[in-house]
N, C-alpha and C positions, 0 to 999 in steps of 0.2 A: 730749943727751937730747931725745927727741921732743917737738915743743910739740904746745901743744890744738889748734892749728887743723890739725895735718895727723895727730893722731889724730881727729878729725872727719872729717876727707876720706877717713884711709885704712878703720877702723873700718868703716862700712858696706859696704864692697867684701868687705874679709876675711869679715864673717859673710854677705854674696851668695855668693861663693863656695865658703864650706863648706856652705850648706844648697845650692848647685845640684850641687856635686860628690855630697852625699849623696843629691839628687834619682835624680843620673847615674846614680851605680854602686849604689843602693841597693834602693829599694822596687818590685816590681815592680805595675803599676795593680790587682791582686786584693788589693794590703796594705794597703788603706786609708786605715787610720790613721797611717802612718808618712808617706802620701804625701800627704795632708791638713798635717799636721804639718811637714814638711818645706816645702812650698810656702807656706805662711802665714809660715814663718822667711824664707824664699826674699822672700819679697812684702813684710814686712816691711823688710828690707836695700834693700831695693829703693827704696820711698818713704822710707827714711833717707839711702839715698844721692843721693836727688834734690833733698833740704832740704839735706844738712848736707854734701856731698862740695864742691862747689867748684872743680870739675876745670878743668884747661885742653884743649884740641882731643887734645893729645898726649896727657895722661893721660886720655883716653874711651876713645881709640881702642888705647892697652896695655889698657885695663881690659877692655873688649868683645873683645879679640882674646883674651888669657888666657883670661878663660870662656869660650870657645870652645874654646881649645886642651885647658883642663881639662876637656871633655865627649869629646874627641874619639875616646877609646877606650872607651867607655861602649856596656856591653851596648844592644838596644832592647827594652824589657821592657813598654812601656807602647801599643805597638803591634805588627801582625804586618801593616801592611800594605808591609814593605820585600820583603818575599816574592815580593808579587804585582810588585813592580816587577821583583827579576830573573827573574822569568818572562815578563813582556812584555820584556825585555830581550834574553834569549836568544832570543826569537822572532826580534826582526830581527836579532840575530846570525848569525841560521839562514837569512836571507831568508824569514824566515813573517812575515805582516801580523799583529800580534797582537790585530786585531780579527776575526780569516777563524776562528779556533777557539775553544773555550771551551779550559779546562786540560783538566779530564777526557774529551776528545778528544782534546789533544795528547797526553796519558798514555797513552792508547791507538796512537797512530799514529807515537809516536815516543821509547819506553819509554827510547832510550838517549841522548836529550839531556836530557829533560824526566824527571827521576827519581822514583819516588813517593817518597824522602825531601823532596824540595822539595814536590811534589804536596801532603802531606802537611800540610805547614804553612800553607796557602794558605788567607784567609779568605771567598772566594767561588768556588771552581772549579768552579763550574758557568754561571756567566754571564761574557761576553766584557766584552773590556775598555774602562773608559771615561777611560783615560787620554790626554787630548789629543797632539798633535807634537811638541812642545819637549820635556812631559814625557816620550815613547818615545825622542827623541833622549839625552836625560842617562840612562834605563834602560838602553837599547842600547851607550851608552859603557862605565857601569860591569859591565854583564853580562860584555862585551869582555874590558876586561881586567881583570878578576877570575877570567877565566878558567875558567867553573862553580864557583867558591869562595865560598859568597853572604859568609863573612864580608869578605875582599878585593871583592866589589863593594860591600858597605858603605861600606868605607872610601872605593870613588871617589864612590858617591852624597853620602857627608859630607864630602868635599872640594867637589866642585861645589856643597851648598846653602849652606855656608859661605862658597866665594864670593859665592852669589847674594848671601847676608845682608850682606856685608862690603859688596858694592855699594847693597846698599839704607842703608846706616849713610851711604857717599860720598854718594849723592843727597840723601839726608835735608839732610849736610853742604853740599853745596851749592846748595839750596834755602831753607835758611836762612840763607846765609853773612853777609845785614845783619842778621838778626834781634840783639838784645842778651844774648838769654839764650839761646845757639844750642846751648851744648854741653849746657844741661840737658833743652833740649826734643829734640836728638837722642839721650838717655842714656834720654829715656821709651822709644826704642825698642831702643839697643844694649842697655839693662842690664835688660829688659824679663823674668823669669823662665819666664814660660809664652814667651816666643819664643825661648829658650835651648833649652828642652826641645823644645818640639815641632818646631825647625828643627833645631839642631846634633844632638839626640838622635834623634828619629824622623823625621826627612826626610822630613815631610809638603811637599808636592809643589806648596802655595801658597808654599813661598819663591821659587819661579821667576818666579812672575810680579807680585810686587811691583815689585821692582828696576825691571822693563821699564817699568810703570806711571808711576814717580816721573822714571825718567829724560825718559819719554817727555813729562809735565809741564814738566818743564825746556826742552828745544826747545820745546814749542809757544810758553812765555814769551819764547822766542828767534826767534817766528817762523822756525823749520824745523818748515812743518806736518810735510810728505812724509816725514821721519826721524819722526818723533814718531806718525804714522799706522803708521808702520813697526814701532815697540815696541808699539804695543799692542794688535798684530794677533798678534806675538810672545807677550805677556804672555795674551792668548787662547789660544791656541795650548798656552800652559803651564798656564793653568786657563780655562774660558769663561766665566768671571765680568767680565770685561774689556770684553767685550763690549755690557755696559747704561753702561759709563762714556759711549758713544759718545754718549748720549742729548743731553749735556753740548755736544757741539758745534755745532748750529745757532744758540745762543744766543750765542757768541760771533764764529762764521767770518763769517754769510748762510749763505744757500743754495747759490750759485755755488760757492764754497770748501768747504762742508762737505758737496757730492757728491764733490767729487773728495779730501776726507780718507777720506770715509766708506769711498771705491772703494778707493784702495790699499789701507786696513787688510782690507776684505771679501776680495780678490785676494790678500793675502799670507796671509790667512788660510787662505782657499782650499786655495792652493795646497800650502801649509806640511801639507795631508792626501793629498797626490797620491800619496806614495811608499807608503804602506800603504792605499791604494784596494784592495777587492776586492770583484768582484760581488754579493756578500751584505751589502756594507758597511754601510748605510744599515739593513737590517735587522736584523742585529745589533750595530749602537751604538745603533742607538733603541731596540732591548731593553731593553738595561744600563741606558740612559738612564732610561729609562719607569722599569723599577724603582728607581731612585735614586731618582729626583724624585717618586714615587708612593708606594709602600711603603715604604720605607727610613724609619723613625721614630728619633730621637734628641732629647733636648732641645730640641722647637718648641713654643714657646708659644702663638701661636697655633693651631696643630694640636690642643694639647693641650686648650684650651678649647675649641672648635669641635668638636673631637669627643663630648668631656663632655655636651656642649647641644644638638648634633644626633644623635649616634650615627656609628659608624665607617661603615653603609653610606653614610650622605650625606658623611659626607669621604674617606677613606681612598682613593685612586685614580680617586676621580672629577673631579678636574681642578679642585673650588671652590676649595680654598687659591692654587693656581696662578692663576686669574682674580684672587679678590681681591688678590695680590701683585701682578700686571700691572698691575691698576686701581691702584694705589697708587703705582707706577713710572711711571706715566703722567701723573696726579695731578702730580708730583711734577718730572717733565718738563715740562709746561706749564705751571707754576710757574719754572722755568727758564728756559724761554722769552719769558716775561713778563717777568720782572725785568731778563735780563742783566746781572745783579750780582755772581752768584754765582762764586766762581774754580772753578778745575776739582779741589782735593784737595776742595773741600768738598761737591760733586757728587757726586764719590766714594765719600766718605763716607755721604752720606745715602741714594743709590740702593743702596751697599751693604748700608747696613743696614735698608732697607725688604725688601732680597729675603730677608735674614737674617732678621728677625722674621714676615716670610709663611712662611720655610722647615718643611719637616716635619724636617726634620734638622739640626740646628746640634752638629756635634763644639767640641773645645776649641782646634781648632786653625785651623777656618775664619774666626775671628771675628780672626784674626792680622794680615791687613789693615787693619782699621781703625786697629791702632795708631801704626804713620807716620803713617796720617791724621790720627790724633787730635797728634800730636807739629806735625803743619801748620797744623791751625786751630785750637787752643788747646782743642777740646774736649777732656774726661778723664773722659767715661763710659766709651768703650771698656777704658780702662786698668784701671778697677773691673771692667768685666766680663772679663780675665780673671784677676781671683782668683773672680768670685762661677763662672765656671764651671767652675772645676775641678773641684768636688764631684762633676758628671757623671761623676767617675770611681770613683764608689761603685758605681756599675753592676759591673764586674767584680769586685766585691770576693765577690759569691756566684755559686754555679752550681746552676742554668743563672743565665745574664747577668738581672738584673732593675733595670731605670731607677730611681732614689731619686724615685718623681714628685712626693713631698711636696716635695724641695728645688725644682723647676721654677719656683714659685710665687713661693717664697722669691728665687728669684736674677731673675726677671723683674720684681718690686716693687721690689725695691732696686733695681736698674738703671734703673727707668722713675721713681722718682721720684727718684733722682740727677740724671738727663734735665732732667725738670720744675723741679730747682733751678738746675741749671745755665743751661738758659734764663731764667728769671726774672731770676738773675743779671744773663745778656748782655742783657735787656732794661732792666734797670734801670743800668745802666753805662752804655746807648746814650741812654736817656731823660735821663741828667744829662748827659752831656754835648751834646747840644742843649737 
């Protein structure tokens, strides 16, 4: 007969796993309620199994790898952007640079690779693509061999992010490997429900560049700058977010040292765009770009005040969010620089989430970095934020698309005054103990 303590341990897993399998094969993001519902059960198992599970290294790493496996044939119902990935895929399958055309060019110029069934499903075919190298390298594989089959390139893109994520669980694991409570604070990240979904299910395209990130942490604590320059020119490469971590290292190197980190990550970086160079390149990536980083509205809170208080002509593409965000990254850098105190997850962390809360666009799936971070330095806002932003996905629940903007308010109060206790907290912890 089962005792209580390993119906404690096992209990929260089983109801993890049947609200994320129902997450998987169930509610598509226009069903609301089911997928509200489902995710709060999801999220629930989740902070029970992080009180009351008690696992060993061995059962994390069955428990993390099962939900994965039990996601792994699960429709994607909650995005359409795997589409556009095997469309930039079969590009360089083709030898086309998949930033040289938009789709509805390729549709035209070459009706019998690029089909209007796929055309069709694509949720931006009129602007070129802002998928970095690593990212067209893992598109281009499973375009390959999937063969024109998007549901078989599915399955290589969730093979690859599932590696990625398996690697980010190992760094995690050996990154904390003296920590005392190692398997719980790595379980904030393997048993994490919004990172089940959004990686093993929708292969959103930040699991690539965690992994590199964390590993690349690891060497530098091992003094291998050169490798460690090396991942996270890499982990750029897979999203450009990577790229402000760098702010992080003249505080630690000197100067001497951290031109020459700074050099090889800029040079692999570099280079890592050579193979899809084409003479128009520059001009249409900074398109796509522009309109991301300008237009592109989702869930910004700042954006969303700023506009309220100024009006859309003084925000909305005119580059103020972007300044006050730099200003605050900067802020925050020579802050860094001052102290040399800070380690490098927690750098991380906070330059991340200063360009997150400057962003005009925050999906539920960007903010998925922060939570290794948070699993490194004991913070657990991040972890609150992602149950408070799933709601963002009321937006599809009517047509045309319309944002819940009352919720924006609601999920950036409870987040920020979480913030405000949780420091208090670390403040009053640090004051007793001097």
């Amino acid at each position: 007969m089962m005792g209580t303590r390993a119906v404690q341990r096992i209990a929260p897993l089983l109801l993890l796993a049947a609200a994320v399998l129902f997450l998987g094969h169930g509610p598509s993001r226009s069903q609301s309620l089911q997928l509200l519902l489902g995710f709060s059960t999801a999220f629930t198992a989740y902070l029970w199994a992080d009180r009351k599970s008690k696992l060993s290294w061995k059962q994390l790493m069955v428990a993390a790898i099962m939900l994965r496996v039990l996601l792994f044939l699960a429709p994607i119902t909650w995005t359409d952007d795997q589409f556009r990935y095997i469309w930039d895929g079969l590009c360089s399958v083709h030898g086309i640079s998949p930033f040289a055309f938009t789709p509805a060019e390729l549709l035209a110029l070459h009706p019998q690779v690029f089909t209007p069934a796929l055309f069709a499903k694509l949720n931006s075919p009129h602007f070129h693509s802002v998928y970095p190298p690593v990212a067209q390298l893992v598109f281009m594989i499973a375009a390959g061999l999937g063969q024109g089959d998007a549901w078989h390139a599915t399955l290589v893109l969730r093979i690859v992010a599932v590696a990625f994520d398996l690697a980010t669980i190992g760094a995690l694991g050996v990154l904390l490997k003296d920590a005392p409570d190692r398997v719980r604070k790595v379980g904030l990240y393997a048993l994490n429900p919004l990172v089940l979904m959004e990686f093993t299910v929708n292969l959103h395209s930040e699991v690539l560049m965690i992994a590199p990130c964390l590993w690349a942490v690891h060497l530098f604590r091992n003094k291998r700058y050169a490798a460690a320059a090396v991942l996270i020119a890499i982990a750029a490469a897979a999203k450009l977010w990577p790229l402000i971590f760098l702010a992080w290292i003249p505080s630690q190197l000197g100067w001497r040292r951290s031109i020459r980190f700074l050099t090889i990550t800029l040079l692999v970086f570099v280079a890592s765009w050579i193979p899809f160079y084409t003479p128009e390149f520059f001009a249409h990536f900074g398109s796509s770009l522009k309109l991301y980083v300008s237009w592109l509205e989702f869930n910004g809170a700042l954006f969303e005040g700023l506009r309220r208080l100024l009006g859309d002509a003084l925000v909305k593409g005119t580059g103020l969010l972007s300044a006050i965000t730099l200003i605050g990254l900067a802020a925050y850098t020579l802050r860094l620089w001052r102290t040399r105190r800070t380690v490098w997850p927690e750098a991380m962390l906070w330059l991340l989430a200063i360009y997150l809360f400057g962003a005009q666009a925050v999906q539920p799936w960007y903010i998925l970095p922060l939570v290794p971070l948070a699993a490194l330095t004991g913070w657990r806002w991040p972890l609150l934020w992602t149950l408070l932003i799933v709601p963002t996905y009321l937006t599809y629940g009517t047509v045309p698309y319309e944002q819940p903007y009352w919720w924006i308010p609601v999920e950036y109060l409870l987040l920020l005054a979480f913030m405000a206790w949780e420091m208090w907290r670390r403040n009053k912890q640090m004051a007793f103990r001097t």
